[in-house]
C-alpha positions as CSV (number, residue, x, y, z in Angstrom):
1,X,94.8,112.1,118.0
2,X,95.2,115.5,116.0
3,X,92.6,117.4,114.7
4,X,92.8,119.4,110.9
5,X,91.9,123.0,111.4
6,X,92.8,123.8,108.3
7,X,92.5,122.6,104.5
8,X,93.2,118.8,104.1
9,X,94.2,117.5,100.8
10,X,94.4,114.0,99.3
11,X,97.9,114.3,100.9
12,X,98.7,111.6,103.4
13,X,101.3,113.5,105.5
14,X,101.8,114.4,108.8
15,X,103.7,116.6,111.0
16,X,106.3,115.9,113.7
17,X,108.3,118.0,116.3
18,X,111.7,116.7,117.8
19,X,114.1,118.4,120.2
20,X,117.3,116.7,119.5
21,X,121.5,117.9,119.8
22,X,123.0,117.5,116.0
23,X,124.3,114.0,115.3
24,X,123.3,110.8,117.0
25,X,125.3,108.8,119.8
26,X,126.9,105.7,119.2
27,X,124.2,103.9,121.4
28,X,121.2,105.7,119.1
29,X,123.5,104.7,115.5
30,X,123.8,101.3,117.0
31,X,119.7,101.1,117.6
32,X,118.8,102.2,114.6
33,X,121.2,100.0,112.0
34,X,119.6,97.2,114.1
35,X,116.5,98.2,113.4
36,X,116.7,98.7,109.7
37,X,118.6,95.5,109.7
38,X,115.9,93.2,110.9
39,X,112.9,95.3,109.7
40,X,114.4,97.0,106.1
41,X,117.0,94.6,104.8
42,X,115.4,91.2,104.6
43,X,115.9,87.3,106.0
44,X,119.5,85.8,105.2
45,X,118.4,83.2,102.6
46,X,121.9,82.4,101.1
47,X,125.2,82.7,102.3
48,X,128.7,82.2,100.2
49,X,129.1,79.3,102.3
50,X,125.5,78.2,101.0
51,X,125.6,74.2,99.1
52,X,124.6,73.7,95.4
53,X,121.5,72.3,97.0
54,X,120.5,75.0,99.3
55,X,120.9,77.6,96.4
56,X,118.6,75.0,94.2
57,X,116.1,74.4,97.1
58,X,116.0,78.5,97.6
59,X,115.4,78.7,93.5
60,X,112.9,76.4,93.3
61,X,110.7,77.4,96.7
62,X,107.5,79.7,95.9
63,X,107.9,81.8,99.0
64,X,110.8,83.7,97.9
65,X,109.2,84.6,94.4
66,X,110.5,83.5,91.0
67,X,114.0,83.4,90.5
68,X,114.4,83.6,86.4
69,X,117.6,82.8,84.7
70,X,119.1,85.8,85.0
71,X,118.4,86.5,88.4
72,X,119.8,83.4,89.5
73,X,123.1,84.1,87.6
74,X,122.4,87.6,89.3
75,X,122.6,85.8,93.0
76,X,125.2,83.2,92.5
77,X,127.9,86.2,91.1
78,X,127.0,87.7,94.4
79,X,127.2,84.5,96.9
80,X,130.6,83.9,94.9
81,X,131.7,87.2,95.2
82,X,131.0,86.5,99.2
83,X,128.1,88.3,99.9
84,X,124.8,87.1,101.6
85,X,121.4,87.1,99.8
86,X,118.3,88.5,101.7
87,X,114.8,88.9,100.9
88,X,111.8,90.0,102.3
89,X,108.6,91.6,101.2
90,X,106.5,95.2,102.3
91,X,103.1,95.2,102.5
92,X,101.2,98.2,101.5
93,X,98.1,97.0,102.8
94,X,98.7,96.3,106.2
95,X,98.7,97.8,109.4
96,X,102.4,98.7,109.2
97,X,103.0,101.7,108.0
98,X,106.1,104.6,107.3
99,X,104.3,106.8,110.0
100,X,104.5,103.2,112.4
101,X,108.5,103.1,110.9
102,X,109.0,106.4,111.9
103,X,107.8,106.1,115.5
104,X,110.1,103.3,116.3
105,X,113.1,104.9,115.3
106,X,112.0,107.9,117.5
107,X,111.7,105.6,120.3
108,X,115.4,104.0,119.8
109,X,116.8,107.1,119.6
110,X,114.8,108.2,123.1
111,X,115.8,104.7,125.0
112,X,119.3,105.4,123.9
113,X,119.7,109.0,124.3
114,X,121.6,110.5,127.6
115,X,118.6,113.1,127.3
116,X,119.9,114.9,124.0
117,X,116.4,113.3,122.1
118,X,113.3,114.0,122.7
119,X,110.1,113.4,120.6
120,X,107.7,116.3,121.5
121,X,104.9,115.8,119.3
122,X,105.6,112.2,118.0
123,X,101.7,111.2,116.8
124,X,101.5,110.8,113.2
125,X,97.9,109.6,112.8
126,X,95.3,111.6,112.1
């Protein structure tokens, strides 16, 4: 864990040293859109090939918030316009935090380096 030497403000930040080569590898690109993917982008609720029902039963369940009038005119131009619809949520309050986010993608970026990443002082908590 670190230790403030100096003044600490109300300022949640922390400081991080990496020893990388410019750019990323195709393995390390490939990690990380995986990554934000299945942790930044949401669940697939919809698809274009989605039924009248499904896009009703999605509407109407509580889990996925409230869908107003607009919004679902909002989603069906964009399932008939063939994209997916995803949702998801983030938590402020819980355990997972942007210093937690940060420290994964560091460690994609290590397991798929051929030894042009490093993280040298990787600990953001305080």
């Amino acid at each position: 864990m670190k230790t403030r030497m100096d003044f600490v403000t109300n300022s949640s930040s922390s400081s991080f040293i990496l020893a990388r080569k410019p750019g990323m590898s195709e393995k390390q690109k490939e990690a990380v859109i995986q990554f934000v993917e299945k942790e930044l982008l949401g669940e697939e609720i919809l698809t274009p090939e989605s039924t009248e029902e499904e896009i009703q039963k999605v509407f109407e369940e509580e889990e996925w918030g409230y869908f107003n009038e607009d919004k679902q005119n909002e989603i069906r131009e964009a399932l008939k316009s063939g994209k997916s619809i995803y949702s998801g949520w983030v938590s402020f309050e819980e355990d997972y935090d942007y210093a937690e986010m940060f420290e994964k993608v560091w460690k994609l970026m290590e397991e798929n380096s051929d030894g042009d990443f490093v993280a040298i002082d990787d600990d953001l908590s305080y």
